[in-house]
N, C-alpha and C positions, 0 to 999 in steps of 0.2 A: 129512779131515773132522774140525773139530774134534768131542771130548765135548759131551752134555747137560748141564749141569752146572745143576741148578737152586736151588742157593742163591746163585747168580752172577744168576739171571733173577730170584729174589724179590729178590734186592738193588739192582736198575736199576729196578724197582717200588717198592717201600716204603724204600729207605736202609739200611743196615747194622743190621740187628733178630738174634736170638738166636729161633732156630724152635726150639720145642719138639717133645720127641717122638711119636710118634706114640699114647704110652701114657701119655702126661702127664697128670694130673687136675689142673688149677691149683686147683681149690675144694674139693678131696677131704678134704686135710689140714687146711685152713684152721678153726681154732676162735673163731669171732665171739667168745666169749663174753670173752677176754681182749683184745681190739681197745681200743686207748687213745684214749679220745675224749674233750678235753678242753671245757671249758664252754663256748669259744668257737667252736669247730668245734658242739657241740652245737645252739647258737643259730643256725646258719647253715642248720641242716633246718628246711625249712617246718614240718613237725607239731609240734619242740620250740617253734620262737618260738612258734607257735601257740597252745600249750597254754600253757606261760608266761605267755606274756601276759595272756591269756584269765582265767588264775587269779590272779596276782598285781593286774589291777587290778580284777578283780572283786570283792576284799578292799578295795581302796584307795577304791574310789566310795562305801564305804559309810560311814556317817556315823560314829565312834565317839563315845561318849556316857558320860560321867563321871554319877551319879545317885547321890541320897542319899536314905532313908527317911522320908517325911513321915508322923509320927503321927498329924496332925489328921487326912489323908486317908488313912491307912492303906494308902499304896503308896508307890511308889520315883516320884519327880521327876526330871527334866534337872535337875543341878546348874548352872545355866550361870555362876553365881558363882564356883563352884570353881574354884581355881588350877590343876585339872587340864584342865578346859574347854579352854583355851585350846594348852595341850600337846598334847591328844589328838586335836581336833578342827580346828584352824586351821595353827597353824606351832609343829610340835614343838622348831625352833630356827631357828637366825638363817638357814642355807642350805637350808633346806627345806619346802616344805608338807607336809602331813599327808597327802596323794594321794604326793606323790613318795617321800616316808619308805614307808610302808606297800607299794606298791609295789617297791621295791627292798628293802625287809624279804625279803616273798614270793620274790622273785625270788631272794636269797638262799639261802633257806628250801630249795629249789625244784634251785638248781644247787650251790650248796655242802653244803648239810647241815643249815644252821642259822643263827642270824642275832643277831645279838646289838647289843643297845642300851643305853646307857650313859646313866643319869637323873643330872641334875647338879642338887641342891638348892642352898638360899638356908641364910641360918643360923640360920630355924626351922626347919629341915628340911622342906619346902616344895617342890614336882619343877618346876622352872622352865624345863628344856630335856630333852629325851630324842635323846640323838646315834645314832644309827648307825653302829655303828664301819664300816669298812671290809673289802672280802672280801677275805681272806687274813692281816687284821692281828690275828687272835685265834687265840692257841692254848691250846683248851683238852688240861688233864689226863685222864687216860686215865678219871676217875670223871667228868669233870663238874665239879667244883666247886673252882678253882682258873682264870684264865683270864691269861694272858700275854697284852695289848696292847702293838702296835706300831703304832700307826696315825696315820702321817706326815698323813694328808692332814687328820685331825681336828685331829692336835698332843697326841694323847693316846698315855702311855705308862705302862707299871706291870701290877701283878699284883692282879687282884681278887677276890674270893670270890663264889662264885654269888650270895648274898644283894645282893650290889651290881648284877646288872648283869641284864638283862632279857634271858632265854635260850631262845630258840622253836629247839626242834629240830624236824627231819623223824624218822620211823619209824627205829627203829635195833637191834641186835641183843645189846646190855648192856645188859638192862634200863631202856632208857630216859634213859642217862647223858648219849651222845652221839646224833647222828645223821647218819643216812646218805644223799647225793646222791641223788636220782632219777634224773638222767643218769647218774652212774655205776655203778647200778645196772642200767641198760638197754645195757652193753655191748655184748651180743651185736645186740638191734635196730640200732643206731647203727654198726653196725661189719659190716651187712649193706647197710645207705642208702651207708656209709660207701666200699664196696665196689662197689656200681652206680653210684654218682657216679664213679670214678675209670674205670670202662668206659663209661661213656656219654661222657665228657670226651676218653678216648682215643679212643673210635671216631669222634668229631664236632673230633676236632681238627682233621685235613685240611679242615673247610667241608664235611664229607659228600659229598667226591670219592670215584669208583668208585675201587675198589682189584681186584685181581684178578689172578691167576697167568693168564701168557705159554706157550704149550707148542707143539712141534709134533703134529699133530694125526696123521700119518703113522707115530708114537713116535719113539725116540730111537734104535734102531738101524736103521731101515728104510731103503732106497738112498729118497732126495731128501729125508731129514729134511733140516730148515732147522740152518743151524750155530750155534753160541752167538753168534755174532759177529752171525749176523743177527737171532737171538732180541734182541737187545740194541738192535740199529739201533731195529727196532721196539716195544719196549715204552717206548724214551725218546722217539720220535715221537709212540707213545699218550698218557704222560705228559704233556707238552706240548700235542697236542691238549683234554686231560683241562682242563689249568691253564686257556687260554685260554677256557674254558664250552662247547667244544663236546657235545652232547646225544649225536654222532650218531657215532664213530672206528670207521672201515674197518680188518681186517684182515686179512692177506693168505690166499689158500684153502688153502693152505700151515701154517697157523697156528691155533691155539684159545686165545679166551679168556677165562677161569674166572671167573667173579667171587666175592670173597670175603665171606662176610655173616658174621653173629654165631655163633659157637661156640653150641652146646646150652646147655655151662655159663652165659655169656657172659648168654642168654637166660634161663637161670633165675634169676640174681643180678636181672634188670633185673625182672622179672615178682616178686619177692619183694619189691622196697618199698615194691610194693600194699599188702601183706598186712601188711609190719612198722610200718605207718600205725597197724595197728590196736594192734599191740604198743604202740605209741608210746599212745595212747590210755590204754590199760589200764594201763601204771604210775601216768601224771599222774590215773587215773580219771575221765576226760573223754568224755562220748559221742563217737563220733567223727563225726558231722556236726557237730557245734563244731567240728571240725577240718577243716570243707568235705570230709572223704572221703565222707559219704553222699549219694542222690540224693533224700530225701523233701523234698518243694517242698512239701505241703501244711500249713496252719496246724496241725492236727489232729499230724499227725506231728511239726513244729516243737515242738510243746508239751513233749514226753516228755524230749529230749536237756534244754531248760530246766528243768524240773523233775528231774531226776536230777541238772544240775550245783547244783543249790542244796540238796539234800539228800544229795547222796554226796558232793559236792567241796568245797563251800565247808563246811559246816556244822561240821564238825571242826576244823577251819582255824582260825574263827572263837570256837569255845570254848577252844582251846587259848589264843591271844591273848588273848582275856577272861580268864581265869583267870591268867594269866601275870603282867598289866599289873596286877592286884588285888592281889597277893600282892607283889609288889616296890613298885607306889606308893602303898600304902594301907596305914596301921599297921595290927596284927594285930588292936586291940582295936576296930577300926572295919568288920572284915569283916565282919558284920551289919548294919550301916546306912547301906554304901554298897557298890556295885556299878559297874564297866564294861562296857558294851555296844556293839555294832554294833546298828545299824536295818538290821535287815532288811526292814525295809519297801521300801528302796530298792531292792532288787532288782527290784522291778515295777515301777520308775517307768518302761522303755521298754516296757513290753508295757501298754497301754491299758485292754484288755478284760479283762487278769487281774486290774489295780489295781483297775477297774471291778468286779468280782462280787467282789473282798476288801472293798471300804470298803463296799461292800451288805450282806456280812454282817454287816460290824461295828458298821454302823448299825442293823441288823436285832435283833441281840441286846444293843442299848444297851452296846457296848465303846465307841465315840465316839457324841459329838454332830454335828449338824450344825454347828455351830460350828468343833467339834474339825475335824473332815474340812476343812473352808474354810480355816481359820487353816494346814492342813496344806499344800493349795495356793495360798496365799497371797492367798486372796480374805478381804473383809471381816465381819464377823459379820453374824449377822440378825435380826430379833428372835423368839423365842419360839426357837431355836436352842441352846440351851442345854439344853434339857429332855431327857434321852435315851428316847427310845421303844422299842419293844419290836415284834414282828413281829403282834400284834392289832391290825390296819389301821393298825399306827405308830400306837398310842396313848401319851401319856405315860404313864409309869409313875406318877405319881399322881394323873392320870385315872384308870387303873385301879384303885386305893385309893380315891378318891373314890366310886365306881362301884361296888367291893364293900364300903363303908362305909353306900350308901343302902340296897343289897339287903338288906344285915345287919339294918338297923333298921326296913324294912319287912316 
């Protein structure tokens, strides 16, 4: 009678595998936090593009706007004359829109650390095109201010001084010099996805065939235990019935057998990239139904995660940019009379009802005209539309001077 030998019966099952012991912890020792996750692996979890996305072109749809100080009406104007107009707002250069730039700025920003853009003047000095260098092809000095291009794909090469080159860092831990990856920051979340990915892949690579240990059911020393030899017959008949889609394989009363499902461990790795959804979240600071993780369907509930992403996420983002683009294309002795902007107006143009109660107030308390609001959506003026009113039954405001001019003198 031959031995039981059951790493001879796991192997006529599963193929030649390495069983661990019985006192093995495969996720005991393992320290996510040092898991190397690079920007293209990163991009390939749902919650990263997600977020990514989500934030880099919600920067990108927005209008930016070059403005200069009108004394007569004592506020800031669209420049649209300005030579920056056309840079900042239409095609910053010959292969790019101002949507694709901005976007891949962020995106930048976002998976590398920072993003850097190269303003090419005329010979009034004058910003005629703003490049985007390439990621990977800048290396800056350990301060900051010093930056090595090699940027094959632009055709730009050389070494430039901060003052030349336009330098949007992410959060960074030198005061502010350099800045630090968000993805690489999120080692440990990404390297926990990183880890239920490669056990879900393993266990679903068979096509989600039963797997399952062959034994006699009598044990291994009892008179009629079944011999390896037949242990063997039969698990590659099972096998084969398995392959062929049978649902339903007989085996003999002589025989047990096990089936094998997901380790404990196995199971907490998978049940944890529920939960690191949310980690995923909280670096990029993105609600996470932005992220499709939550279930609120109702408009009421929709409202919150939009409103937190336009005052937590984008709103920093977007000053930093302003301030950045001021300071490199706009001489020093002009920062008081000219400024760059995003419209943030545009954030509401998909949500209807929110636009709807913002231009009500704003007509409400004579910020626009009716006019103004029209020209905004591209309708025609109207007449008496100019005059801005005021929330006293939308009176004109010099109706109401008129009005407290007769009471006066009566």
């Amino acid at each position: 009678m031959g031995k039981f030998n059951i790493r001879s019966i796991w192997n006529n099952i599963f193929g030649s595998v390495t069983v661990a012991k019985a006192d093995d912890r495969p996720y005991e020792d393992v320290d996510f936090r040092f898991f190397s996750v690079g920007d293209m692996y990163a991009m390939n979890v749902g919650a990263v593009y997600s977020a990514v996305k989500l934030i880099s072109e919600g920067v990108a749809r927005l209008p930016l706007l070059s403005q200069r100080y009108n004394s007569a009406l004592k506020c800031y104007v669209n420049d649209f004359n300005g030579p920056l107009f056309p840079v900042l707002r239409v095609a910053p250069n010959q292969d790019m829109t101002a949507f694709d730039m901005w976007r891949s700025a962020v995106q930048q920003i976002l998976l590398q650390g920072f993003a850097c853009l190269l303003p090419k003047k005329d010979a009034e000095g004058a910003v005629i095109e703003l490049v985007l260098l390439s990621p990977g092809s800048v290396t800056p000095d350990s301060r900051g201010r010093m930056f090595n291009v090699t940027d094959s794909v632009n055709g730009i090469y050389g070494v430039y001084a901060l003052r030349d080159i336009v330098y949007l860092r992410n959060i960074g831990l030198d005061g502010g010099h350099t800045g630090l990856s968000t993805v690489g920051q999120m080692g440990e979340a990404l390297g926990i996805i990183r880890l239920s990915d490669h056990n879900t892949a393993t266990t679903l690579s068979n096509g989600g065939r039963i797997r399952g240990l062959l034994s006699g059911s009598a044990g291994v020393n009892t008179f009629g235990a079944p011999s390896e030899q037949q242990l063997g017959d039969v698990s590659a008949k099972i096998e084969k019935d398995i392959a062929k889609g049978r649902t339903i394989v007989s085996v003999p009363s002589e025989m047990k057998f096990q089936p094998i499902t997901l380790s404990p461990g196995d199971a907490k790795v998978l049940e944890s990239k529920q939960v690191t959804i949310r980690d995923i979240a909280r670096f990029f600071r993105v609600h996470p139904d932005l992220l499709y993780e939550g279930s609120n369907n109702t408009y009421k509930a929709a409202e919150v995660p939009n409103v937190m992403f336009l005052s937590q996420t984008l709103e920093q983002l977007l000053v930093q940019i302003e301030n950045e683009l001021l300071v490199k294309l706009v001489p020093r002795v002009l920062w008081g009379r000219r400024r760059i902007r995003f419209d943030r107006e545009a954030l509401y143009a998909t949500d209807l009802l929110t636009e709807a109660a913002y231009y009500e107030k704003m007509l409400q308390t004579g910020v626009y005209t009716i006019n103004e609001l029209r020209r905004r959506k591209g309708q025609p003026p109207v007449p008496g539309g100019d005059t801005p009113l005021v929330s006293a039954n939308l009176k004109g405001v010099d109706a109401i001077i008129n009005e407290t001019k007769q009471n006066s003198n009566e």
